[in-house]
FISEKE-734392 format. One record per residue (C-alpha): z, x, y; residue in three letters. Coordinates in nm, 4 decimals, padded with zeros to 6 digits. Layout:
REM residues N
[[Z, X, Y], 'Ala']
...
***
This chain:
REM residues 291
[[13.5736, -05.0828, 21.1826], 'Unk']
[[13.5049, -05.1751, 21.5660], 'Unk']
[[13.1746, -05.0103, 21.6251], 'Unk']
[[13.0486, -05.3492, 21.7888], 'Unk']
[[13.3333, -05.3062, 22.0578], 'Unk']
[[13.3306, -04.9475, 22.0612], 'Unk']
[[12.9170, -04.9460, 22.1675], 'Unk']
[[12.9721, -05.1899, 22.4538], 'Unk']
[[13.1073, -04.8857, 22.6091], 'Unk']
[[12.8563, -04.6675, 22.5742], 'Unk']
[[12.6753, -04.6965, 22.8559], 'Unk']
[[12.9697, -04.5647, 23.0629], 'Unk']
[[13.1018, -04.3381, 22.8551], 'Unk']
[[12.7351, -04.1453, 22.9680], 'Unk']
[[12.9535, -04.0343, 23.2767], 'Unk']
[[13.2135, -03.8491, 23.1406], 'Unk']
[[12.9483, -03.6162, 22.9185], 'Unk']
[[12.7847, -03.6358, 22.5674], 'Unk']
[[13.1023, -03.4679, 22.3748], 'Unk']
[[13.3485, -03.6949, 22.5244], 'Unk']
[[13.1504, -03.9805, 22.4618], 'Unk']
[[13.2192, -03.9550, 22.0427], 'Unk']
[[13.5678, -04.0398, 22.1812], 'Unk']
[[13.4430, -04.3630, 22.1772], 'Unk']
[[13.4092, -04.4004, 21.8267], 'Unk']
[[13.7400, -04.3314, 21.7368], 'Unk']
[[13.9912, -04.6983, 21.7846], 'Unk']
[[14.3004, -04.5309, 21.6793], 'Unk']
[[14.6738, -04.7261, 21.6789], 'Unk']
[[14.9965, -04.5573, 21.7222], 'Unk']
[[15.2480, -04.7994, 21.5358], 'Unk']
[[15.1975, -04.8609, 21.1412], 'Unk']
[[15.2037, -05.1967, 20.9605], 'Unk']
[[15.3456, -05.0203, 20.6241], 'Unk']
[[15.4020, -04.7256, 20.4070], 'Unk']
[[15.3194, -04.6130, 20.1037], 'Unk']
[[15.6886, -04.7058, 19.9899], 'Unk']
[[15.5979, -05.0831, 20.0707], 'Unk']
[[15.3875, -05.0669, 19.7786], 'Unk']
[[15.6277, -04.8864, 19.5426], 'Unk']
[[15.4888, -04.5419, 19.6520], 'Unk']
[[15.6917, -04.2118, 19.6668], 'Unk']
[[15.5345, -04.0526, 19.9570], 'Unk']
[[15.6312, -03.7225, 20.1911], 'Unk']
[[15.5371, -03.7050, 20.5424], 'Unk']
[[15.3571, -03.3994, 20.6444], 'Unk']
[[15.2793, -03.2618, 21.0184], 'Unk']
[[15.0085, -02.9950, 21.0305], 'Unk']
[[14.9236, -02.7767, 21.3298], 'Unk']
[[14.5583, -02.7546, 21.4048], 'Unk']
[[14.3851, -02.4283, 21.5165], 'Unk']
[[14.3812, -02.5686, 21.9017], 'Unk']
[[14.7815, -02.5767, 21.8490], 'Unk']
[[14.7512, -03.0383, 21.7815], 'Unk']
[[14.9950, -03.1398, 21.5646], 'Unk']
[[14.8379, -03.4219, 21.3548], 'Unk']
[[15.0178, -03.6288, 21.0479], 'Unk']
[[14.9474, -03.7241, 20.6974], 'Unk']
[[15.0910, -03.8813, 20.4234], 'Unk']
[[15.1300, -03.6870, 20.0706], 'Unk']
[[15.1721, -03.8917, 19.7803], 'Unk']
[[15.1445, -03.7506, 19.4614], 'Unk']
[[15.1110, -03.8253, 19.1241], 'Unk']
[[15.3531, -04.0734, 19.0044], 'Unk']
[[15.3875, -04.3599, 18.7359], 'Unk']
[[15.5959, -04.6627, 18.9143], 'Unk']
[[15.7198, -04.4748, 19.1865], 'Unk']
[[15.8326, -04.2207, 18.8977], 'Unk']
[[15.6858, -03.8309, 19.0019], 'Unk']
[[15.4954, -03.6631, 18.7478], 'Unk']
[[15.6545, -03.3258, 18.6362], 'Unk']
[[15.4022, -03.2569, 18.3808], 'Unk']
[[15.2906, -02.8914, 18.5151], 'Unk']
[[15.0441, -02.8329, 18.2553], 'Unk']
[[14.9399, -03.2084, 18.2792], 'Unk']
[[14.9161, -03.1525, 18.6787], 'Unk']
[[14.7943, -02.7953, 18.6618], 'Unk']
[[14.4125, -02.9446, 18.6143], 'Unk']
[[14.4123, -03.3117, 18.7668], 'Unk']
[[14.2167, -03.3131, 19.0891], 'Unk']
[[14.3208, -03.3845, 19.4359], 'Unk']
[[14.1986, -03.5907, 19.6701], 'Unk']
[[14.1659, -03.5238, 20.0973], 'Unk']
[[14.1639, -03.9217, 20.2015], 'Unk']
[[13.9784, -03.9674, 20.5604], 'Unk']
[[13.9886, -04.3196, 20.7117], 'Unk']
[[13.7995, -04.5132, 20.9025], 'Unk']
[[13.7068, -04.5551, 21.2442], 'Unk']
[[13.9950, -04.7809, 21.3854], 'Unk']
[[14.3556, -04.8286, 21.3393], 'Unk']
[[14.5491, -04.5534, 21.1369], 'Unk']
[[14.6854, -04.4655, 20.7645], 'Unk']
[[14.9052, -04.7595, 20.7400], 'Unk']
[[14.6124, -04.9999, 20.7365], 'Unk']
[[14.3693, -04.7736, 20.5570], 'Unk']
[[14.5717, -04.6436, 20.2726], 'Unk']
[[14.5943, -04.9183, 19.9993], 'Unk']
[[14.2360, -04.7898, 19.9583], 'Unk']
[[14.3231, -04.5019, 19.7626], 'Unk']
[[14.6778, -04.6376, 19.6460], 'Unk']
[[14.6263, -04.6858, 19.3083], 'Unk']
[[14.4801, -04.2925, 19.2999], 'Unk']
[[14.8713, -04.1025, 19.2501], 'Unk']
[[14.9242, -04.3731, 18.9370], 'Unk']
[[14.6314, -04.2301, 18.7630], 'Unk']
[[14.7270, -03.8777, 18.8230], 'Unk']
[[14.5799, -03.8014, 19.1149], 'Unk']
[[14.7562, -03.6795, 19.4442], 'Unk']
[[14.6510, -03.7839, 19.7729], 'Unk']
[[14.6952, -03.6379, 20.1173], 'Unk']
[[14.5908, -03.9389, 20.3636], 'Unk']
[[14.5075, -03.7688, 20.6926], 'Unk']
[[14.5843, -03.9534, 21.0462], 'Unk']
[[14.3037, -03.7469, 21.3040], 'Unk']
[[14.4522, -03.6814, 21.6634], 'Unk']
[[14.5684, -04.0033, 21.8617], 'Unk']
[[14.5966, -04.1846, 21.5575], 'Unk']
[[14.9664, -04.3381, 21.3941], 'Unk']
[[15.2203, -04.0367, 21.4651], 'Unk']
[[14.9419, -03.7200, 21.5272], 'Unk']
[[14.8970, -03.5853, 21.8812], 'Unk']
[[14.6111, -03.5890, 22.1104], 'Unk']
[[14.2539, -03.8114, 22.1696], 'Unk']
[[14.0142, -03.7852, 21.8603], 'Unk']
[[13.6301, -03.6782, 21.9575], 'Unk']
[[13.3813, -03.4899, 21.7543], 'Unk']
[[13.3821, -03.2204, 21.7008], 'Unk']
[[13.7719, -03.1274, 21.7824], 'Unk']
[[13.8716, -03.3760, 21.4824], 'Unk']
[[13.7148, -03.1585, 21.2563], 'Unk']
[[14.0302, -02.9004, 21.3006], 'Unk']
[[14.2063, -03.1764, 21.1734], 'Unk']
[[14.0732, -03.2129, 20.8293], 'Unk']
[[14.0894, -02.8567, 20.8243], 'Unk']
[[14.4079, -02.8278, 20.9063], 'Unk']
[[14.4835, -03.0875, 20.5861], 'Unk']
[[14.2263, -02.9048, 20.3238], 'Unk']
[[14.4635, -02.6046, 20.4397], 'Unk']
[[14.7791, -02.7875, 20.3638], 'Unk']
[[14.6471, -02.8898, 20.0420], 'Unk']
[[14.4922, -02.6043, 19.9084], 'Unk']
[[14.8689, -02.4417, 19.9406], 'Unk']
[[15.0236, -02.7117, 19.8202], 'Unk']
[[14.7677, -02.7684, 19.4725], 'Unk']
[[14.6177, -02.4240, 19.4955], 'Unk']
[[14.4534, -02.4454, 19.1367], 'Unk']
[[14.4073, -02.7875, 19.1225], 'Unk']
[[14.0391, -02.9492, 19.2189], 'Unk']
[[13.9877, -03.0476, 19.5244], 'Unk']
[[13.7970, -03.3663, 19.6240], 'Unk']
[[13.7360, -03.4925, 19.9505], 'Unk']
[[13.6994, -03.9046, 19.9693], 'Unk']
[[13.5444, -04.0041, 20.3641], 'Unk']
[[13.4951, -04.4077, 20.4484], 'Unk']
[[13.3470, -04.5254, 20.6714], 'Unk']
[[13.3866, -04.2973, 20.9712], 'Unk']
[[13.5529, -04.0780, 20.7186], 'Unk']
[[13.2332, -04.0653, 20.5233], 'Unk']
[[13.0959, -03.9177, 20.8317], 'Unk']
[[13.3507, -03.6400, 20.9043], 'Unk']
[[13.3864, -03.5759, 20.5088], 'Unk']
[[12.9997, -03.5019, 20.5108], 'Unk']
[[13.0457, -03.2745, 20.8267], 'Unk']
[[13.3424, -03.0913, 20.6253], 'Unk']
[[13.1910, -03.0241, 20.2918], 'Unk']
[[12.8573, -02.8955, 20.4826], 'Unk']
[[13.0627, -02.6543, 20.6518], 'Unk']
[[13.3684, -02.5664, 20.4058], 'Unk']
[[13.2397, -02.6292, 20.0527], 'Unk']
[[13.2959, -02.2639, 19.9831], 'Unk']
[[13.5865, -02.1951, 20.2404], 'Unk']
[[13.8264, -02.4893, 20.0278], 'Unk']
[[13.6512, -02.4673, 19.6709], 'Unk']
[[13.5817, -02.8647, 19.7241], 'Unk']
[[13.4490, -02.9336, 19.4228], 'Unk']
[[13.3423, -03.3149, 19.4904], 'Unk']
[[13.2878, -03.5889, 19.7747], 'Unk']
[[13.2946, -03.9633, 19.7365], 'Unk']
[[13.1613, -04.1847, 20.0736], 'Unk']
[[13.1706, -04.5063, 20.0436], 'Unk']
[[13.0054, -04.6929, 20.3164], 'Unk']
[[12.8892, -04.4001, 20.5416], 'Unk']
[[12.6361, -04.4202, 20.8515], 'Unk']
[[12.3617, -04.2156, 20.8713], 'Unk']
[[12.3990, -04.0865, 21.2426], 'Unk']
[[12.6327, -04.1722, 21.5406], 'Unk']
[[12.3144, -04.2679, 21.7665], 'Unk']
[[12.1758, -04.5012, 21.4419], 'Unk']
[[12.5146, -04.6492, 21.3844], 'Unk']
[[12.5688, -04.7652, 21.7759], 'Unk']
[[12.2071, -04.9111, 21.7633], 'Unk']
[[12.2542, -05.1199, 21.4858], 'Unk']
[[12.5715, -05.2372, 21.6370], 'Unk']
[[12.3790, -05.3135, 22.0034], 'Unk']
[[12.1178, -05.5247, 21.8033], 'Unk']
[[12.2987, -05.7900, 21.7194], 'Unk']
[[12.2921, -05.9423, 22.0763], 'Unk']
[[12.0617, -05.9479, 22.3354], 'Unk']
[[12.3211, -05.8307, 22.6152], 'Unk']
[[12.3471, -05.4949, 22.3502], 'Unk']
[[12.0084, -05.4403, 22.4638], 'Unk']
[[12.1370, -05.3568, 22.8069], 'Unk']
[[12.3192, -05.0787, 22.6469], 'Unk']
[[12.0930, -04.9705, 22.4392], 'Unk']
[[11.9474, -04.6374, 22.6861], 'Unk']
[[12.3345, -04.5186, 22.6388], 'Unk']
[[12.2475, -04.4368, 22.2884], 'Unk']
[[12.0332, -04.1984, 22.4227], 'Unk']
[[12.3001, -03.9379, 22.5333], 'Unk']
[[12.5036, -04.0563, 22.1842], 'Unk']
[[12.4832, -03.6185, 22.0498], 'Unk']
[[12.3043, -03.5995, 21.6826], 'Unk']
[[12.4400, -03.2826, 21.5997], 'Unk']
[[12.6860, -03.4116, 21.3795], 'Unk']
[[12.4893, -03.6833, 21.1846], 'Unk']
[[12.5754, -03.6911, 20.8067], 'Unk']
[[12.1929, -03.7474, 20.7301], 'Unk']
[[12.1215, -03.4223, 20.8854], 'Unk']
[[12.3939, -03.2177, 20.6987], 'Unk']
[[12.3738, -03.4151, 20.4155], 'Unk']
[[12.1044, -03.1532, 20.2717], 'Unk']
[[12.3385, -02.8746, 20.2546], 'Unk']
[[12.6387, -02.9667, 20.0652], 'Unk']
[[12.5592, -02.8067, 19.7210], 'Unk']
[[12.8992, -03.0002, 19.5536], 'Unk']
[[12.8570, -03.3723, 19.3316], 'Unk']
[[12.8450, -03.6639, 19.5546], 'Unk']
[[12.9491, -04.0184, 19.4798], 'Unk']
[[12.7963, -04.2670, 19.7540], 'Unk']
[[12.8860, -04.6191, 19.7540], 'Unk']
[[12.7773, -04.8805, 20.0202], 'Unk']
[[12.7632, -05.2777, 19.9621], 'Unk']
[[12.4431, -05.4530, 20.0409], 'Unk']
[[12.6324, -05.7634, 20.2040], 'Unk']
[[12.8038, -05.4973, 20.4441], 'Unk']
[[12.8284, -05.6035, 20.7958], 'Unk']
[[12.9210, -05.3419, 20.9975], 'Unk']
[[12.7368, -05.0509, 20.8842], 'Unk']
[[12.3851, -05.1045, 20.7241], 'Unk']
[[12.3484, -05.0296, 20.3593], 'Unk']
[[11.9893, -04.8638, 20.4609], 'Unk']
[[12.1591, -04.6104, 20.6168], 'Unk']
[[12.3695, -04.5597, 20.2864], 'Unk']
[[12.1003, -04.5189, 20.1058], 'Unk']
[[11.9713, -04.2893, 20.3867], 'Unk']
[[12.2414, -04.0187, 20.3174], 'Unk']
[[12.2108, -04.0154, 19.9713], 'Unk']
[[11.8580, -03.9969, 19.9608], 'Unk']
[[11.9404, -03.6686, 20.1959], 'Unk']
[[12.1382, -03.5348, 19.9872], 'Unk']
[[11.9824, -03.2117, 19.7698], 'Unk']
[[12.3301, -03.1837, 19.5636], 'Unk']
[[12.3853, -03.3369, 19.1772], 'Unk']
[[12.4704, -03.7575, 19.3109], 'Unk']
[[12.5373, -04.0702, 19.2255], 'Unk']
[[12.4442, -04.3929, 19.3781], 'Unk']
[[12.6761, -04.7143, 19.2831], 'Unk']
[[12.6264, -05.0621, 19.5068], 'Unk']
[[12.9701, -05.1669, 19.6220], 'Unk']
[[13.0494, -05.5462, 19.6877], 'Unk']
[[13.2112, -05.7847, 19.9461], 'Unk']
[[13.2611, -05.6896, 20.3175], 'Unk']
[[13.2918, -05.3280, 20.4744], 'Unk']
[[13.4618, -05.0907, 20.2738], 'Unk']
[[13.6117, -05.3454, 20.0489], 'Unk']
[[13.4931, -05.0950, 19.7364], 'Unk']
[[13.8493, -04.9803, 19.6019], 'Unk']
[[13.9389, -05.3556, 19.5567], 'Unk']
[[13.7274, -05.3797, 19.2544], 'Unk']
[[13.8391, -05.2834, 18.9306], 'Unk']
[[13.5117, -05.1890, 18.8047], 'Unk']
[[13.4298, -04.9509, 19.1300], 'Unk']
[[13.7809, -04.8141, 19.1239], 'Unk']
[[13.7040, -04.6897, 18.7561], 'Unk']
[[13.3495, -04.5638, 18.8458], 'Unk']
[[13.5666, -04.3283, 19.1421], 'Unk']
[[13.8047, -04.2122, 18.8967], 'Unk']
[[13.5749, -04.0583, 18.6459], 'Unk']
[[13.3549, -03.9290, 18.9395], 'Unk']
[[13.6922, -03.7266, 19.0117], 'Unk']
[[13.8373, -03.6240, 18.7356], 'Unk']
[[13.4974, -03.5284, 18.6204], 'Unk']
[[13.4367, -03.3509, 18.9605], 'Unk']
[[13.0493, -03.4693, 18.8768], 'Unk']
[[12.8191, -03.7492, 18.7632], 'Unk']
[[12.8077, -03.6780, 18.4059], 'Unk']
[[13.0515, -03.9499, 18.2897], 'Unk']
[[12.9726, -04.1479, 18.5405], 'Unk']
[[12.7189, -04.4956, 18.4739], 'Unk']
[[12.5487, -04.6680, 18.7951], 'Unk']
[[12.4300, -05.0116, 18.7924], 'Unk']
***
């Protein structure tokens, strides 16, 4: 996450307009460090065609056992799916080990790049991303059409997964969302970021024309599916306050569960890496035990 580089910017970004100037949230990287098959993954790369006519890319991996595919239909037939959205900077190759171990415990993954990002076309800003994770629930929902569906956002994925659900719970049949570290607001997120130096002060009026309209804390109230939030207290790029800020928005059955270590370090844990996996296949907090 570069939010502390990206906000240095804001100030002139004000010239170019208030929609453009998401665009400067987004720190995306062409070339990729590794694959899922660098980790003993079978994987498929998928290109998708947005409704503005972008082709963006993902990677599909699906459930396997040691690089083994699962051909259990009636095993497959109810295990959930997940929609992965990364963070803020870089692309899927650097993000992906995050949900990794999901395809060995039965549970397929589509790991979206958004536009600009690894092989996908165009510049990533709010809100013409969004068509982007459309364009993937689409993919998915043809591909697993009976299976669950479960969108998992960090970071600035927890963002645009909170902007999703609010808008396509119903559309997709999402039946879950997990966010682990997510901001509260793109205006909140670039202040924090500015007040950690006293030259971020200077920039500080820029947040001003930063648009609020797609804040998770404001949509937070309408997703009606179960939400899984976890943020870590010792997190340094994004404040856990504003963790607990979204899930005290939400109105939908959640779950809070304290992460650990740096930013969106979560899914290195054993212990949190369990807590995610019942959240999904339960599709709800019921089997699920906080701290």
């Amino acid at each position: 996450m570069r939010f502390k580089l990206v906000c240095l910017f804001l100030l002139s970004g004000v010239l170019v307009g208030c929609t453009s100037l998401t665009s400067l949230y987004f720190v995306p990287r062409t070339v990729w460090i590794q694959t899922p098959q660098d980790v003993g993954l079978v994987y498929e790369d998928v290109y998708l065609t947005t409704a503005d006519d972008i082709t963006v890319h993902a990677w599909w991996i699906p459930a396997q056992q040691d690089g083994v595919l699962e051909h259990n239909e009636e095993q497959q037939a109810d295990a959930p799916v997940v929609l992965y959205l990364h963070g803020n900077g870089e692309n899927i190759s650097s993000h992906f080990r995050s949900v990794a171990w999901l395809p060995e415990r039965g549970v397929g993954v589509l790991a979206l790049d958004y536009r600009g990002y690894g092989a996908s076309e165009g510049r990533a800003m709010m809100p013409a991303v969004m068509m982007d994770v459309e364009a993937a629930a689409i993919w998915l929902k043809s591909r697993a059409p009976e299976q669950p569906l479960v969108v998992l956002g960090q970071s600035m994925g927890a963002a645009l997964a909170v902007n999703f659900v609010a808008a396509a719970q119903h559309t997709y049949s999402i039946e879950a969302l997990v966010l682990d570290a997510p901001f509260s607001g793109f205006p909140a997120v670039a202040r924090s970021a500015l007040a950690h130096s006293w030259i971020g002060y200077l920039f500080w009026p820029g947040t001003l024309f930063v648009p609020s309209t797609w804040d998770p804390v404001r949509l937070a109230p309408s997703i009606e599916v179960p939400v899984l939030v976890f943020h870590s207290p010792t997190d340094g790029v994004i404040p856990y306050d504003q963790g607990k800020e979204v899930y005290a928005a939400l109105r939908s059955p959640s779950c809070w569960r304290d992460s650990v270590g740096p930013h969106i370090q979560t899914f290195a844990y054993p212990d949190l890496k369990e807590a995610a996996y019942r959240f999904i296949e339960a599709q709800g907090c019921s089997s699920f035990t906080g701290d």
